[in-house]
N, C-alpha and C positions, 0 to 999 in steps of 0.2 A: 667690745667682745659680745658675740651672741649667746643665747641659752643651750640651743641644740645647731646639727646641721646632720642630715642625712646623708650620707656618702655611699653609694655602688660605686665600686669602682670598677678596672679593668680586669681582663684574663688575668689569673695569680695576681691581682694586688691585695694589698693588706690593708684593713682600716686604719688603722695605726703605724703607718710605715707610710713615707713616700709623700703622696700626696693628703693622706690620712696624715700625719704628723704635722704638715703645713696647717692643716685645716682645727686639729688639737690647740694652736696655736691663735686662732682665731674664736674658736669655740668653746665654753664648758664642759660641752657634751659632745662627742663624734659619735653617732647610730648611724647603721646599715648595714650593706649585704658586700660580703668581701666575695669575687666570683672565682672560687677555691676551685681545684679540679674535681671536688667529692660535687659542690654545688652544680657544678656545667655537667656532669653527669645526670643528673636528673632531665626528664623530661621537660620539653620545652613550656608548657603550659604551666607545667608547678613552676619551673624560676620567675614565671611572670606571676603566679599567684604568691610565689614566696613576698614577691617586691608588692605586689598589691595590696598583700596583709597587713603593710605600714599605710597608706595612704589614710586613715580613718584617722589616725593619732598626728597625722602628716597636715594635716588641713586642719583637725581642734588646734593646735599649738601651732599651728603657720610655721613648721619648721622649712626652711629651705632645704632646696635636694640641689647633692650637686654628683651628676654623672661621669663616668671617663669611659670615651674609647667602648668598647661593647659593652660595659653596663648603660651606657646610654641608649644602644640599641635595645638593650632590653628594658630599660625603664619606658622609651616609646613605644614598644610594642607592649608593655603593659597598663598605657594609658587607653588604646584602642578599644571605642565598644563605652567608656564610662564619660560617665559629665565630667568636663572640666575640673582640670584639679586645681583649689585652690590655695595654693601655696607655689613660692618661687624656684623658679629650677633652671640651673645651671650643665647644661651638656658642653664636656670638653672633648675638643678629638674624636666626636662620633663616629663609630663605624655606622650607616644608615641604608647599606643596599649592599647591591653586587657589585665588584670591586674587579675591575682588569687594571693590570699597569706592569709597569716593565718588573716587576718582581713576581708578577706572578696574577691566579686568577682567587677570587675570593669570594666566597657567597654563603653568608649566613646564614640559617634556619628561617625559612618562611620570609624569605626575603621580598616579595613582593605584600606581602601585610602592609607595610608602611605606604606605600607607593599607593596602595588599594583605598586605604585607611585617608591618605588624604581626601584622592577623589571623592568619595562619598561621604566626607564629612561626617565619620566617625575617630577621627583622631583631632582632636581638641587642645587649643592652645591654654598651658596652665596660667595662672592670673599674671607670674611673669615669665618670661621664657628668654634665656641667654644663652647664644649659639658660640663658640672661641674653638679655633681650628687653625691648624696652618695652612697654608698655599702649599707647601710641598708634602705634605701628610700623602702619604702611600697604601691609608687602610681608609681613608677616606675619598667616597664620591664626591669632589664638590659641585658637581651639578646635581646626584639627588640632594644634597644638603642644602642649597641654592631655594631648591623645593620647599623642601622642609622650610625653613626661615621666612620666605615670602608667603606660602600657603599658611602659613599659625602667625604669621607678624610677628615675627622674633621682636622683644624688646631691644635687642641690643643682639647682632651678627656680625664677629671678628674674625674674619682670614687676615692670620698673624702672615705678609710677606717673609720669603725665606725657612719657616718653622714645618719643620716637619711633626712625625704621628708624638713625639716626646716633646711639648713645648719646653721651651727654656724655662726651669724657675720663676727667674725672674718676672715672667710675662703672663707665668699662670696664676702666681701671686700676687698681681698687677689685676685680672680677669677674675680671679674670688672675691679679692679687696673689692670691688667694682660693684661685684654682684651683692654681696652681703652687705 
């Protein structure tokens, strides 16, 4: 069992619920940003400085971050622009770009940041970086993702065959375990 783990997690999740409750269970301490609708309300620059405000205490204690689904998009775009962060981070089910697919079209705030951010080599690989996503996830690009992984050297990049944007349990708890 660890000391801490940082968790953002997804639209309406809960730190303590879900995948916060999995991760209680591995950890001492669960910290981080639960991305509430009072939170996603704020402008986009405060949700990445809310999340950046942790990164000082994130790297003294080496706690691990582990992301879901659009807190990952926004913990990457609040990596943008800073040195390297060093401490390990876990993004699950990233949403990482604009999104077309048979349900529909999808395009996050300042969507091309990340895409920009790599080119120019202001978006920086954290000391470890673990990418776990499905093959059939619906809010994921996997070719921006593809990007991502190979431009930062993902330590470790999992497209779960068959798993859509809700991995199984089983297999996300298989992908923490892994990581921590």
């Amino acid at each position: 069992m660890i000391n801490e783990c940082f968790y953002i997690t997804g639209r309406g999740g809960s730190i303590h619920e879900g995948l916060g409750s999995f991760l209680e269970s591995r950890s001492h301490l669960v910290s981080g940003i639960a991305l509430s609708p009072q939170f996603l309300q704020k402008p986009f620059e405060e949700q990445l400085a809310a999340i950046q405000s942790h990164f000082i205490r994130i790297e003294r204690n080496r706690i691990p971050v582990i992301a879901n689904s659009y807190g990952a998009y926004l913990l990457l775009n609040s990596l943008i622009g800073l040195p390297a962060l060093q401490a390990s981070v876990l993004i699950l089910s990233p949403v990482v770009g604009t999104l077309v697919s048979a349900l529909g079209y999808f395009k996050p705030p300042y969507a091309n940041r990340i895409p920009a951010a790599l080119n120019d080599g202001t978006l920086h690989k954290p000391a470890r970086f673990d990418i776990c996503c499905g093959s059939l996830d619906n809010q994921c690009d996997l070719v921006a993702l593809e990007t991502v992984a190979k431009t930062l050297n993902a330590d470790r990049y999992s497209i779960l065959e068959g798993q859509g944007h809700m991995i199984e349990k089983h297999l996300v708890a298989h992908a923490v375990d892994a990581f921590l």
